[in-house]
C-alpha positions, 0 to 999 in steps of 0.5 A: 684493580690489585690483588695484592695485600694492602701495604703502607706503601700502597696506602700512603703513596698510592703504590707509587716508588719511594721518592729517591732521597737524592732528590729529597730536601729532608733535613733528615737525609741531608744528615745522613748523607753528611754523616756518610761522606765523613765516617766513610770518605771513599763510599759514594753517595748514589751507591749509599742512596740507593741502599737506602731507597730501597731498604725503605721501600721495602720497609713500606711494603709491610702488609697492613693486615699483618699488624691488625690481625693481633689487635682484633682478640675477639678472632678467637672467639670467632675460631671456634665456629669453624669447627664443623662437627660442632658447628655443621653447615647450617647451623645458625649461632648468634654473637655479639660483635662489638664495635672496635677501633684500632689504633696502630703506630709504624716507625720504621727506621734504618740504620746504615751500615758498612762492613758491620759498623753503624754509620747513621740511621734515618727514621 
């Protein structure tokens, strides 16, 4: 069993790699690589994928806890109770915890530079 925060990466693909866009049959990486080849002739792809894998493993390695933390206000409500001079150990207080739902959206995306230049982007 991990201890490790739950992240997109672990949530969507069970902890596993990103599978490596040279084996991925996406239109979308199939672009990029066009796009590549014809901006930059003398830059090898594999080099180019493998940037790339990994930047999007990264990008996937986000903890989700960190984006739910801002959608929950009544947090702050709550924060107060930790005050233990107005709040001691024993103390009981009561508060009404409503029921909440979250909705989240992640669009990570990539842009693919060389020497500072934008030379695709893949979302």
């Amino acid at each position: 069993m991990t201890t490790d925060p739950l992240s997109l990466k672990r949530l969507l693909l069970g902890g596993a790699g990103v599978p490596p866009s040279e084996a991925e049959g996406d239109a979308a990486f199939a672009e990029v690589r066009h796009e590549i080849k014809t901006r930059v002739p003398g830059l090898r792809w594999s080099d180019a994928a493998k940037a790339i894998d990994a930047k999007v493993d990264s990008l996937l390695e986000r903890p989700i806890d960190e984006m739910l933390v801002g959608a929950w206000a009544k947090y702050r409500e709550l924060r107060k109770y930790g005050d233990l001079d107005a709040y001691p150990p024993g103390k009981r207080v009561l508060t009404s915890l409503v029921e909440h739902r979250i909705e989240a959206s992640f669009k990570p995306s990539v842009v693919i530079q060389v020497t500072g230049i934008d030379v695709a982007s893949l979302e």
